[in-house]
C-alpha positions as a printed NumPy array, in Angstrom:
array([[108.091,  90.198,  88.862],
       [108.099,  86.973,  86.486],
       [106.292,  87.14 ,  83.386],
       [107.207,  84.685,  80.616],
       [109.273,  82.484,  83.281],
       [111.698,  85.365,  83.241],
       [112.578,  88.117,  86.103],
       [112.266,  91.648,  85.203],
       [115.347,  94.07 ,  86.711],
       [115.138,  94.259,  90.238],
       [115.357,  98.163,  90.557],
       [116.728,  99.38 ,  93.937],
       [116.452, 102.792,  95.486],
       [120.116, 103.799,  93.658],
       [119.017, 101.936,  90.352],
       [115.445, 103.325,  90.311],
       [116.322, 106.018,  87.644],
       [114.088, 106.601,  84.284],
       [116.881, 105.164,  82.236],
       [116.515, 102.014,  84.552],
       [112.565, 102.471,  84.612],
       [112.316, 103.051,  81.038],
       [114.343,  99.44 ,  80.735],
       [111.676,  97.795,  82.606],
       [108.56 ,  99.085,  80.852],
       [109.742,  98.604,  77.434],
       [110.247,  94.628,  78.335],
       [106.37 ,  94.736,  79.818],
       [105.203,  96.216,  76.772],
       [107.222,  93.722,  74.431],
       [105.866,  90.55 ,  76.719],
       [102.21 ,  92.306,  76.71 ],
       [102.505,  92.316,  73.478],
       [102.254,  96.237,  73.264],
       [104.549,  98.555,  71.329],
       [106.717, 101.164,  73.757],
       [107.85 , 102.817,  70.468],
       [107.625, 106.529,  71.469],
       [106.302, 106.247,  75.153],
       [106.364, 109.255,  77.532],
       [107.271, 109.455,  80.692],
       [104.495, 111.2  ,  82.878],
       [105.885, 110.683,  86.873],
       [108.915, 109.618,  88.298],
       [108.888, 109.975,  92.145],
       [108.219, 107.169,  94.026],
       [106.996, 105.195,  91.162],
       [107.69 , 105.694,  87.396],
       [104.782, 106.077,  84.842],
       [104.562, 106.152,  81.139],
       [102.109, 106.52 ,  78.769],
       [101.964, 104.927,  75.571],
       [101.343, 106.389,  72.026],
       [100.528, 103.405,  70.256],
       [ 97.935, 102.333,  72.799],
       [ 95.547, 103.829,  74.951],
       [ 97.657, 102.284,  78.154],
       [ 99.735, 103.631,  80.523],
       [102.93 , 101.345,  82.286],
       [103.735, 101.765,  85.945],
       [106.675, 100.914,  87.306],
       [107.101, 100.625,  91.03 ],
       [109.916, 100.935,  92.903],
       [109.246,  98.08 ,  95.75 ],
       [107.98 ,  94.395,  94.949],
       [105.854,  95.515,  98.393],
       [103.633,  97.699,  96.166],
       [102.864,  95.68 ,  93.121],
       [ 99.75 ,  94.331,  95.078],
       [ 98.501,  98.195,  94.907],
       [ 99.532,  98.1  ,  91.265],
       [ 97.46 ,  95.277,  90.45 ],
       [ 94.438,  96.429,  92.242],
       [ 94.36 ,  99.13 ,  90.731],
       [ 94.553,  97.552,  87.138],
       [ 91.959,  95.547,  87.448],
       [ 89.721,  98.604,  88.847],
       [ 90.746, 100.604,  86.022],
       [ 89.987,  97.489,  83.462],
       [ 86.534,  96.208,  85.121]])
């Protein structure tokens, strides 16, 4: 994913770990413009989810570039 003209980590089925994960969605909340400071984990199985204390928001991280069109959908059900 490019945001800010930059590519995240591409995670990999052997790199898709929460330390990885956690990597990922701390550098979506800094470019969002969102602070990670103390964010939980809820699910890591096939994707990785956190939920953030300082916000009322919670990051997804997905394993496969093929599902951030599901990702996105859902956002913008969840935001309209």
């Amino acid at each position: 994913m490019a945001v800010a003209g930059r590519e995240l980590t591409h995670l990999t089925e052997f790199t898709f770990r929460p330390d990885r994960t956690k990597l990922v969605a701390i550098e979506a909340c800094l470019r969002a413009g969102l602070d990670p400071e103390g964010m939980v984990l809820l699910r890591h199985q096939t994707n990785a989810v956190y939920q953030l204390t300082t916000a009322p928001v919670v990051v997804k991280v997905v394993q496969s570039r093929h599902q951030t069109h599901r990702s996105r959908r859902q956002a913008g059900a969840m935001a309209g």
